[in-house]
FILO-921531 format. One record per residue (C-alpha): z, x, y; residue in one letter. Coordinates in steps of 0.001 Angstrom, whole numbers, m for minus. Layout:
N
z;x;y;aa
Z;X;Y;A
...
END
This chain:
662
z;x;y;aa
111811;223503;272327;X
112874;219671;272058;X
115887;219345;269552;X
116052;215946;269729;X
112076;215690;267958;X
112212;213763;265004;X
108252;214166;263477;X
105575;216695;263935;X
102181;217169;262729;X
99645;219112;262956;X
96433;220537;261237;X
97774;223889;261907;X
99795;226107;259849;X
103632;225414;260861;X
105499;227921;263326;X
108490;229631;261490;X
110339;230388;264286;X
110131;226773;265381;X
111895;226092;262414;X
114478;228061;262277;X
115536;227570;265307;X
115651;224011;264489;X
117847;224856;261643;X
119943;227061;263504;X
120063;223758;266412;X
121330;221697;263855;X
123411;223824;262143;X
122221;223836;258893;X
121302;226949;257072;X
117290;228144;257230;X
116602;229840;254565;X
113249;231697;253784;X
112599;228890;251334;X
112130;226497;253883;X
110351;228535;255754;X
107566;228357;253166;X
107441;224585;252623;X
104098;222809;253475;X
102200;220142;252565;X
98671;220778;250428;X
96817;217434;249460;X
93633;217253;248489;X
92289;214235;249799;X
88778;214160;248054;X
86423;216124;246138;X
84739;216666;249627;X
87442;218431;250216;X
87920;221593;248994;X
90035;223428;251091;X
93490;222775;250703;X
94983;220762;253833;X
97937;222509;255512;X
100551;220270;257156;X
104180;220791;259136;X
106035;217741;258524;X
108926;216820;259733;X
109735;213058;258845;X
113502;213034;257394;X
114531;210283;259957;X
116668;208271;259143;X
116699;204747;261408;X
120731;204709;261364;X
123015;205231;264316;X
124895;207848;262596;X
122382;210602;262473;X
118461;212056;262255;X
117276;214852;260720;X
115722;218118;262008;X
112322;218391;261099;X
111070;220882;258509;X
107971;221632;256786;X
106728;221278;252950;X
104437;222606;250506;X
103720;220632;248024;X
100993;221273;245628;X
100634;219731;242289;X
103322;221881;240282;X
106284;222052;242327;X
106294;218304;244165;X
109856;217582;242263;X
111130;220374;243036;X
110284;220243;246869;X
111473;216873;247220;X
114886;217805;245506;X
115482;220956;247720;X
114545;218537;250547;X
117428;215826;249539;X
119700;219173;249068;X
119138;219651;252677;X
120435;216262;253785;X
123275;216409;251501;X
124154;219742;252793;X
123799;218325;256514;X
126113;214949;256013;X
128925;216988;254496;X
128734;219489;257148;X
128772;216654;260121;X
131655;214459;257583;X
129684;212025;256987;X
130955;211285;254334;X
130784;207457;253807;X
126939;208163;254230;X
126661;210441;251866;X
127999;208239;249172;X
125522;205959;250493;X
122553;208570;250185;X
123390;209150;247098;X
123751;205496;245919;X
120041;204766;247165;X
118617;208008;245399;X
120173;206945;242005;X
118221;203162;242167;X
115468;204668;243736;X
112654;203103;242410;X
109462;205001;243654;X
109673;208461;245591;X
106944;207039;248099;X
106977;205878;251476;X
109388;202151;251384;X
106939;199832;253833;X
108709;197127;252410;X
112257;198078;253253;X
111678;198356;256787;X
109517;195002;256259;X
112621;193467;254987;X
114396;195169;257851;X
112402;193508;260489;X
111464;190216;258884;X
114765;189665;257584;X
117717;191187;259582;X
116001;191747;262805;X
113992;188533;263867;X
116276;185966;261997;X
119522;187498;263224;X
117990;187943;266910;X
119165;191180;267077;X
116300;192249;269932;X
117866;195301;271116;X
117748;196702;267427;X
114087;195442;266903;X
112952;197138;270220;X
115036;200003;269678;X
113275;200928;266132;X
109925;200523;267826;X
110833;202890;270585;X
111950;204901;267658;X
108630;204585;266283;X
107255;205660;269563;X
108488;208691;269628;X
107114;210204;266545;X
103610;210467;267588;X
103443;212978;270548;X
99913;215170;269197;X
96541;213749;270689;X
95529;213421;267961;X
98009;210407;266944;X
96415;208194;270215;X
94770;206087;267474;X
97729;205506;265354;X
99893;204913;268692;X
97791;202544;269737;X
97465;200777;266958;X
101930;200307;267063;X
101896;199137;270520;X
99983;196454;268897;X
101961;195600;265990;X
105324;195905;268969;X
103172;192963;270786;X
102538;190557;267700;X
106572;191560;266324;X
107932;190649;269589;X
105624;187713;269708;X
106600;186356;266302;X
110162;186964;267412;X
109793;184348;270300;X
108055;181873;268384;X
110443;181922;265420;X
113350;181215;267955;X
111061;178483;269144;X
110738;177100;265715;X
114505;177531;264947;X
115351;175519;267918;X
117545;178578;269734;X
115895;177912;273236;X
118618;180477;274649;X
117106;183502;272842;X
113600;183286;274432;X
115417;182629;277810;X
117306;185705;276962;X
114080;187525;275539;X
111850;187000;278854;X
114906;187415;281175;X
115674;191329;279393;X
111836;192192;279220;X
110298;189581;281771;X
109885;192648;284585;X
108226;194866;282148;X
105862;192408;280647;X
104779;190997;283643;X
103982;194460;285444;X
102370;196554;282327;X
101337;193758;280309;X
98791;190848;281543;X
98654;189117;277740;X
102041;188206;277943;X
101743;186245;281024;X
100739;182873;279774;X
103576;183203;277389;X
105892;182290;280259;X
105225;179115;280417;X
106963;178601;277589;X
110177;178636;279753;X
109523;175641;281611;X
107094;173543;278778;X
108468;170185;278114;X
107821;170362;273954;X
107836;166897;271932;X
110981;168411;270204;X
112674;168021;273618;X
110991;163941;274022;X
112271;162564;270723;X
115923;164367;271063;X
115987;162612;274652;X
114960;159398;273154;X
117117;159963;270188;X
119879;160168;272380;X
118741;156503;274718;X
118596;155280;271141;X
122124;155948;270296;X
123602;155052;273685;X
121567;152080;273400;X
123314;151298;269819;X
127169;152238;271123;X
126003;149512;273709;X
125077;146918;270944;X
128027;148126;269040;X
130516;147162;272590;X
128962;143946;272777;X
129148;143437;268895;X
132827;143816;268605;X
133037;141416;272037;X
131163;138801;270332;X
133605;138970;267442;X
136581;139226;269470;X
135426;135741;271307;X
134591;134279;267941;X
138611;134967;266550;X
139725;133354;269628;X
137958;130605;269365;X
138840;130057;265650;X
142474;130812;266242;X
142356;128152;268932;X
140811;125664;266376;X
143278;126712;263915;X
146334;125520;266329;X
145230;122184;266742;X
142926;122510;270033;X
139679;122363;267673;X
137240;119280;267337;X
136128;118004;264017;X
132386;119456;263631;X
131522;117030;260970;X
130226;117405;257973;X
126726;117674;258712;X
127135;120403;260776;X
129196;122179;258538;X
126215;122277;256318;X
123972;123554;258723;X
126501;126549;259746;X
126604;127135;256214;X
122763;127303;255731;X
122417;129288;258947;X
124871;131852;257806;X
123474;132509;254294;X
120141;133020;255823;X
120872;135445;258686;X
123147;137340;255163;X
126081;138649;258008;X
123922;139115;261182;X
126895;138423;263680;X
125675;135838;266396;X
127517;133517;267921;X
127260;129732;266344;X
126328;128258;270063;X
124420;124755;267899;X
127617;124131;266498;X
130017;124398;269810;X
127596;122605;271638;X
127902;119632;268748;X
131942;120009;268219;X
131743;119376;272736;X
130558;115713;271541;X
132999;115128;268592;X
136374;113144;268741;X
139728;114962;268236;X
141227;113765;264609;X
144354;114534;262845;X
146239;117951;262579;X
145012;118014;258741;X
141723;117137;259336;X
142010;119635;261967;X
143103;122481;259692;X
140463;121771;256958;X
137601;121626;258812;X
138195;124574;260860;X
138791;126566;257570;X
135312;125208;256208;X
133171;126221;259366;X
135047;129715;259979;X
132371;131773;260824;X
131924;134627;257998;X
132877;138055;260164;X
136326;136065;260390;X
136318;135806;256869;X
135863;139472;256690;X
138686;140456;259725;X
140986;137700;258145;X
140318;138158;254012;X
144010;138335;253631;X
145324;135750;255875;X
147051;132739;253803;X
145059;129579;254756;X
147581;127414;257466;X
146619;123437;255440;X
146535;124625;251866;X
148419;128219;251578;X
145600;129992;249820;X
144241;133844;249900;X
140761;133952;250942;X
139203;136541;248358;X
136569;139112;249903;X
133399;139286;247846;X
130321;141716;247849;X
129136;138693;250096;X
131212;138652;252730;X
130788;143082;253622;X
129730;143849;256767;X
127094;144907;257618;X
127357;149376;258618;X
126951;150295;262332;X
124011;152616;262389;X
124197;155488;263907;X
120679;156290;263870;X
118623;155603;260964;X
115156;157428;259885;X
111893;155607;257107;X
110461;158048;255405;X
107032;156237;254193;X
105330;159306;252390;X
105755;158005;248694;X
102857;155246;246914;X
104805;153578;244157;X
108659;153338;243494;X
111128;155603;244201;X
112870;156962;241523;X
115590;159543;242753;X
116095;161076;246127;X
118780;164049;246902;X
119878;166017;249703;X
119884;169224;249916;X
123149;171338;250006;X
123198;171506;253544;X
121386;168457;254263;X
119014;169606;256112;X
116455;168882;253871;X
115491;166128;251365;X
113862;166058;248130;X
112497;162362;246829;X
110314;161140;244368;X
108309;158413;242878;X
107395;156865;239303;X
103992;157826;239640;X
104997;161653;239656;X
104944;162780;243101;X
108083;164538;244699;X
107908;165226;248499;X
110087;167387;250309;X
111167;166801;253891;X
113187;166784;256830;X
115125;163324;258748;X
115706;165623;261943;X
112716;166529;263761;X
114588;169817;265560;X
115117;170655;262112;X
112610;173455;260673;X
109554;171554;258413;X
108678;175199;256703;X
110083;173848;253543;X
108084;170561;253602;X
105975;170114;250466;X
103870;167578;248201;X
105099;168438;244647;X
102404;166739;242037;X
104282;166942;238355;X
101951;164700;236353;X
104314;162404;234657;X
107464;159954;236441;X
110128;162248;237430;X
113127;160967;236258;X
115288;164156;237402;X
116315;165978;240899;X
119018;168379;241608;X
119216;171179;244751;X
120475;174445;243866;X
124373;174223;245005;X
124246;177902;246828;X
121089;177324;249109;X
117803;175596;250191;X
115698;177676;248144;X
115639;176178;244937;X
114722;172391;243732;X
114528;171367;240100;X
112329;168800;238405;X
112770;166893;235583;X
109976;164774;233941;X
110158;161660;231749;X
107591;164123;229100;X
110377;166805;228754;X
109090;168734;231808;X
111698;170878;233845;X
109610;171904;236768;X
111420;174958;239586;X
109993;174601;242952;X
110726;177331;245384;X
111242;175878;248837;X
110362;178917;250812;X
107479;180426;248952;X
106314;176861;248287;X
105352;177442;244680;X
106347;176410;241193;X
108108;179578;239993;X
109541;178433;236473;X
107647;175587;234163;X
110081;174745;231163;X
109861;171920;228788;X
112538;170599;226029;X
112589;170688;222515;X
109565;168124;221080;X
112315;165642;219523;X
114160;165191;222915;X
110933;164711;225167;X
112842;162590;227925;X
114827;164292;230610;X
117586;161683;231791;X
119384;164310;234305;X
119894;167680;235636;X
122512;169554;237770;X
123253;172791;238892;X
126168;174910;238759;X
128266;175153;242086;X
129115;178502;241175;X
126938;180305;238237;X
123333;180581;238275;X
123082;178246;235377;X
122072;174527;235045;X
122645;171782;232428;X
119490;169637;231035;X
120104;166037;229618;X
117385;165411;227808;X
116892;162349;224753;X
114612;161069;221875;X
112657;158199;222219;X
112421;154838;220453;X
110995;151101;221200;X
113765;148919;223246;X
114020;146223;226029;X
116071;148244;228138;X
116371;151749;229436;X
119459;152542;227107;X
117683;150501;224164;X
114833;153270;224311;X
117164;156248;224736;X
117725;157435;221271;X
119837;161156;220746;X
121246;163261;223023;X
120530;167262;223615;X
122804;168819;226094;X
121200;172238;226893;X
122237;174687;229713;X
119827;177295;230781;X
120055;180219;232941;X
118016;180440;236292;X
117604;184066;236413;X
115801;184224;233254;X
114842;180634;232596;X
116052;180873;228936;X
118377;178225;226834;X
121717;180152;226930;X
123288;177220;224401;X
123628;173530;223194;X
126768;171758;224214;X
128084;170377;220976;X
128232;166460;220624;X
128454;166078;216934;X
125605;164495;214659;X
123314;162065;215828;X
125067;161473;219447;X
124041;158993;221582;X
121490;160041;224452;X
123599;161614;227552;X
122534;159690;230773;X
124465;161627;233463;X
126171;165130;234176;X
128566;166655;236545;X
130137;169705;237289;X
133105;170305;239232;X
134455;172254;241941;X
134266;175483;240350;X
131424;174662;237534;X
134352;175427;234820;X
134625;172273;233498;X
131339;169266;232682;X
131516;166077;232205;X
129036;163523;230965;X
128192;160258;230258;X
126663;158597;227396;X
124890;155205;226254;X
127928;154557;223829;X
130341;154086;226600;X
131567;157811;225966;X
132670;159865;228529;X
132800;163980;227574;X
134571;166661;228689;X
132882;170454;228208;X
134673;173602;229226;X
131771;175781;230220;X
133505;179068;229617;X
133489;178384;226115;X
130616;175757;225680;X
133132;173385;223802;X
134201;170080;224243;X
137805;169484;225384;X
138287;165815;225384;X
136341;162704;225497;X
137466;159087;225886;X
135599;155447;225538;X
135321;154626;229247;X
132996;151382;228565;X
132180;148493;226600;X
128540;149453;227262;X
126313;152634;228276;X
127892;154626;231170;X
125035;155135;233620;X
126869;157292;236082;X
129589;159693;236126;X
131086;162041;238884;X
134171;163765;240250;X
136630;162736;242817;X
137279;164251;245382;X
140064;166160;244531;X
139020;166717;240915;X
142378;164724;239686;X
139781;161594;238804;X
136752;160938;237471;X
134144;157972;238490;X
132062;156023;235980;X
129418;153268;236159;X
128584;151161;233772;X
125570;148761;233078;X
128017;145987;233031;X
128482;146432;236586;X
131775;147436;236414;X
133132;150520;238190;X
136102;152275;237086;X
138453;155552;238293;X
139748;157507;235639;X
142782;159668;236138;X
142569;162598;234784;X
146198;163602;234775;X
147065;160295;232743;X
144282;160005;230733;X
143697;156221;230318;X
145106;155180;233351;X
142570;153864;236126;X
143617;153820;239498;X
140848;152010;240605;X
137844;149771;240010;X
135760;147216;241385;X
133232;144670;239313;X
129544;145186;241117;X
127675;143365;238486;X
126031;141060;241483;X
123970;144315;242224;X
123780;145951;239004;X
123514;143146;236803;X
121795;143924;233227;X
118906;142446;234133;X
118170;145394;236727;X
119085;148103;234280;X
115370;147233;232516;X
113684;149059;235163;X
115735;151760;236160;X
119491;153427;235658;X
122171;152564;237955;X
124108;155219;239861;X
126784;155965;242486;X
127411;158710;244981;X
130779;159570;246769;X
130151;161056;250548;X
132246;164481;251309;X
135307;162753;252027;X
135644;160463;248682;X
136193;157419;250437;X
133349;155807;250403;X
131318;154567;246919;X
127764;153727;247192;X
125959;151920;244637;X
122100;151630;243787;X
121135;147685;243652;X
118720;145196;242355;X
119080;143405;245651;X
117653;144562;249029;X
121247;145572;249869;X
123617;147938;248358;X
127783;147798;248395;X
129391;150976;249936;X
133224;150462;248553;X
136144;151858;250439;X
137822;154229;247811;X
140712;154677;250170;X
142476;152730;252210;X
142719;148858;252787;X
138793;147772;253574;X
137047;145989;251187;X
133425;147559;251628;X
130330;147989;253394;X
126759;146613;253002;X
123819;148791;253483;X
120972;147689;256066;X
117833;145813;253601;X
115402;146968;252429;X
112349;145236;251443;X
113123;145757;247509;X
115808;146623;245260;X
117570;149991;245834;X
116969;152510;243424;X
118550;155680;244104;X
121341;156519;246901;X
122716;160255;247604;X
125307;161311;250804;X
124909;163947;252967;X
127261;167022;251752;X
128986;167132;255098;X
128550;164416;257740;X
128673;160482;257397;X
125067;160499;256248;X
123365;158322;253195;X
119913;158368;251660;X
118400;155099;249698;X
115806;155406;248127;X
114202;151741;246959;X
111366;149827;244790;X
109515;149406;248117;X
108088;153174;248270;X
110884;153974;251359;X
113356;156224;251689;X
115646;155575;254507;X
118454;158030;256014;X
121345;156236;257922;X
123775;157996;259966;X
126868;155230;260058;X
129768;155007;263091;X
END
C-alpha cells in the first residue's frame, strides 16, 4: 500500500479495502458510502455495458496538501449528488488538518465555479502565465513530475508518453522565451540545473547547447550600440574643447589683443554660420585672414569682435552686457544649441506624412501613424521584445493615438471619419470598432484615464475653411468605458460650443481639461461629469493643452505661436511663456495642429514645427532651449518617453526618429 498515491485507474472494479485503508491513512472518515462510489459512462452506443472505474484524482497541485484517492459512481441520476459528497470530503479533510485559510479558498472557487468539468485552461494559465514568464523552473518541473506520477498502470504507457513530450516542448518554450526576453542568465541557469540529465537520457536536447556559447545579432548591435555611444561621449569631449578654445580666443579679442577681421570677412562668417544653422566648427578661414590684418583702435577693436563672435558664444554668453556699447544680447529660437545625442534611431516604415506618434506607457514600444491611414507599431531597442509589432490599416487619416495608461496591451485609434478603432497589442487584433455620432464625424483627440478604465473622445462637425480650426465646427466631448465599449456620458459645454482640439487628464484622472478653437480652456471634474471652471487662455484656437508636472499649472499652445503656463492656484496668473511663432507660425497650422509634450521631469517643452527643427524650452531653470537634430521636413508630432530623457518626432518626411539626449 503506497499512501502517498495520488490517481488510480483501472478497468477493474475498485478494492474496498484499499480504500478504506486510505481513509483510515489519511484520517478521514470511510464510510460505506464511499465505499460504493464508481464511475459508469457510457461512452457510445457500442457500448453497452456500463464501464466501471476507481478514480482517485482529488489532487490538488498546492504545497499545502493532496487528497487520498477514492472511487465514484456516477450514473446519470445521482452525478450532483456524487460530486457534492465528494467536495464534503475535502471540506471535511481541510478542517480536520486546520487548513483553514484553504478552506475559505475552496470554498471561494466552488461559489464562481463556472463549469464542473476538468479546468485545462487554469493549469494553461498556470504554466503559460505564472510559470514560464516568472521563471519559476523548479515549480514548472515540479508539476510535471507531479504529473508523472499519476500514471503508474500499463496501460497509461501511451498517455505517459505522450507528457514526456509535452515536458520536452514546455521546457523548450521556456528557454526560448528567456531567449526572446533577453534574460541570458535563466538559460545559463536552466542548462547548468538540468544540463547532466539532458545530456545523458536525452540526445534531442544536445544541439540546444549551443545556445550557451552562440554569438546572436542581439549581442552585435548592443556591442556596436555601445562603440557608438563611446564614440559620441568622444565627439561630445572634443565638442566642449572646441568651444572652450573658441571663448578664449574671443575673450582675448575682447581685451584688446584681437585684429580687425574686416568687413568682408565678417560677411562671410556670417554666411558660413547661417548655413552650417549651429554646427560648432572652428572658424579656421577667418583666423587665418585676421593673422594678415593690422591692429586698429580699442573701439574698433570692441565692435568688430562683437560682430564676428562666433554663435555657440552667443549662446554660453546670452547674458553678458556687450564691453563698447553696454547692451544684452537676447537669445532667440536661432541661437539653441543643437542636443547631444545620445543615440538616436529612423524608423522609415510609414509612405506619406506622419500624423501623430506616442509612446507607450513604458516606452518600450511605439505607436505612429500616417495621413494615408496606416498606424505601425514598433520597437527603437532591438533587445526589446518585437511580439507587439503590427501594421494597423484603418482606412481613413488617423488623426488620434493614445496608449492605455496601465499597460502595453491596449492602443486606441481615432479616424478623421469618426472612427475609434481598439487594437490589442498582444493578441494583435482589433477588439472594439466604435464610431461617433453622424454630426461630429471628426475625431480631433483621445486619451485615456491614468486610473479608470474609461477614455474621453473629442470629436467635431465639419464645415468648409482655410485652416484646420476654420473647418472644425462643434464640439462633442464623450467618455466611454473600455470594458464595455459604451458612451457612459457627454461632458457638458453649453450650446453650440466650439470644436474641442485637445484633452488631458491628470494625475489621478479626477479632474479634465481641454482645449478649444475659441481660445477656451475647460475644466471637468470627472466624478461628477461637470464643468468646474473655464478661462479664455488665447486670442486664438488653443491647439494643445497639458498638465505640469506637479499638477499646480497647466500648459497651453496656441496657433499664434505663443506658449503660456497657467497657474492653477492663481487662476490668471502665468508663470511662464515663451513666443514660438517662428515654428508654429499660422501658416503651418493649414496642414496640421500644433502640439507640445513635457518629458517626466517637466523641464523640458518640446514643440512640433513647420521647420526641419523643433525648440525644446527649458521650463526650469536658467537655459534658454534646445534645438532638435533636422529633419528633412517640418515636424509634425513630438511625444517623450514616460521615464528616461527620450523624445519621438514624428515629421512631413514619412520618419519617425527616437533621440536619446546627454
Amino acid at each position: 500500500m503506497q499512501p502517498n498515491k495520488c490517481i488510480y485507474m483501472s478497468r477493474d472494479r475498485p478494492n474496498s479495502a484499499w480504500i478504506r485503508e486510505m481513509s483510515h491513512a489519511r484520517g478521514i472518515r470511510a464510510n460505506k458510502q464511499a465505499h460504493s462510489f464508481y464511475l459508469h459512462s457510457h461512452y457510445s452506443e457500442l457500448h453497452t455495458k456500463p464501464t466501471w472505474l476507481s478514480v482517485g484524482c482529488i489532487s490538488f497541485i498546492s504545497p499545502f496538501y493532496s487528497l487520498y484517492c477514492f472511487s465514484v459512481k456516477l450514473d446519470n441520476k445521482s452525478t450532483m449528488e456524487n460530486m457534492q459528497y465528494a467536495e464534503e470530503l475535502v471540506k471535511e479533510f481541510l478542517l480536520f488538518r486546520g487548513f483553514t485559510s484553504t478552506l475559505q479558498s475552496y470554498e471561494s472557487e466552488l461559489s464562481t465555479e463556472i463549469g464542473r468539468n476538468f479546468q485545462v485552461d487554469k493549469i494553461l494559465d498556470l504554466v503559460f502565465s505564472v510559470y514560464i514568464p516568472k521563471y519559476q523552473l523548479d515549480r514548472l518541473q515540479g508539476l510535471f513530475t507531479f504529473l508523472k506520477q499519476c500514471f503508474t498502470s500499463p496501460a497509461d504507457a501511451e498517455l505517459f508518453s505522450a507528457l514526456a513530450k509535452l515536458e520536452m516542448s514546455v521546457l523548450r518554450y521556456y528557454v526560448v522565451n528567456a531567449l526572446k526576453s533577453g534574460r541570458q542568465d535563466k538559460v545559463v541557469e536552466f542548462f547548468g540545473a538540468n544540463g547532466n540529465y539532458l545530456l545523458q537520457k536525452r540526445d534531442d536536447w544536445q544541439p540546444w547547447f549551443a545556445l550557451l556559447k552562440i554569438s546572436t545579432e542581439k549581442n552585435t548591435i548592443k556591442c556596436l550600440k555601445n562603440d557608438m555611444k563611446q564614440l559620441n561621449n568622444k565627439l561630445s569631449e572634443l565638442q566642449a574643447l572646441l568651444e572652450m578654445k573658441e571663448a578664449e580666443i574671443s575673450q582675448l579679442r575682447r581685451n584688446g589683443t584681437g585684429v580687425d577681421l574686416g568687413n568682408m570677412n565678417v560677411r562671410n562668417a556670417s554666411v558660413a554660420d547661417s548655413s552650417l544653422e549651429g554646427h560648432n566648427i572652428p572658424g579656421v578661414s577667418e583666423e587665418s585672414s585676421a593673422s594678415g590684418s593690422t591692429a586698429q583702435g580699442s573701439d574698433s577693436q570692441s565692435s568688430s569682435s562683437v560682430k564676428s563672435s562666433t554663435r555657440d558664444e552667443k549662446l554660453h554668453k546670452s547674458s553678458q552686457i556687450n564691453n563698447a556699447e553696454n547692451e544684452h544680447i537676447l537669445v532667440t529660437e536661432d541661437d539653441f544649441p543643437e542636443v547631444k545625442v545620445d543615440f538616436q534611431e529612423t524608423f522609415l516604415g510609414h509612405n506619406s506624412s506622419i500624423s501623430c506618434c506616442r509612446f507607450s506607457a513604458s516606452g518600450s514600444n511605439i505607436a505612429s501613424s500616417s495621413v494615408d491611414g496606416t498606424v505601425r507599431i514598433w520597437t527603437y531597442d532591438s533587445s526589446t521584445p518585437s511580439s507587439k509589432n503590427a501594421t494597423i490599416y484603418c482606412g481613413s487619416e488617423v488623426s488620434a493615438l493614445s496608449w492605455e495608461c496601465r499597460s502595453d496591451r491596449l492602443l486606441l485609434i481615432g479616424t478623421a471619419n469618426g472612427g475609434i478603432k481598439a487594437w490589442n497589442a498582444d493578441a494583435k487584433r482589433v477588439v472594439c470598432d466604435l464610431s461617433t455620432s453622424r454630426d461630429f464625424p471628426s475625431v480631433l483627440d483621445l486619451k485615456c484615464s491614468p486610473i479608470e478604465p474609461v477614455f474621453v473622445s473629442a470629436a467635431a462637425s465639419r464645415r468648409p475653411g482655410s485652416t484646420i480650426f476654420d473647418r472644425t465646427g462643434f464640439a462633442s466631448l464623450t467618455v466611454w468605458h473600455m470594458k464595455t465599449w459604451k458612451p457612459v456620458t457627454v461632458l457638458p459645454l453649453g450650446e453650440d460650443p466650439p470644436a474641442i482640439t485637445s484633452v488631458c487628464f491628470n494625475h489621478n484622472g479626477k479632474i479634465l481639461a481641454a482645449s478649444a478653437t475659441d481660445g477656451m480652456i475647460h475644466m471637468f471634474d470627472m466624478s461628477a461629469g461637470l464643468q468646474i471652471t473655464g478661462w479664455p487662455a488665447h486670442d486664438s484656437p488653443v491647439s494643445s493643452v497639458l498638465f505640469g508636472p506637479a499638477e499646480t499649472s497647466i500648459f497651453s499652445l496656441g496657433s499664434d505661436g505663443k506658449i503660456f503656463e497657467w497657474s492653477l492656484h492663481n487662476q490668471g496668473q502665468i508663470p511662464w511663456s515663451r513666443d514660438c511663432s517662428r515654428f508654429c507660425s499660422p501658416e503651418s497650422f493649414n496642414k496640421h495642429m500644433h502640439e507640445i509634450a513635457l518629458d517626466s521631469d517637466g523641464k523640458r517643452l518640446l514643440v512640433t514645427s513647420g521647420l526641419v527643427r523643433a525648440p525644446i524650452y527649458q521650463v526650469q531653470g536658467h537655459e534658454s532651449g534646445l534645438r532638435t537634430l533636422a529633419h528633412s521636413a517640418s515636424i509634425t508630432s513630438v511625444d517623450w518617453h514616460p521615464t528616461l530623457p527620450m523624445y519621438i518626432t514624428g515629421s512631413a518626411d514619412n520618419s519617425v526618429r527616437v533621440t536619446s539626449i546627454l
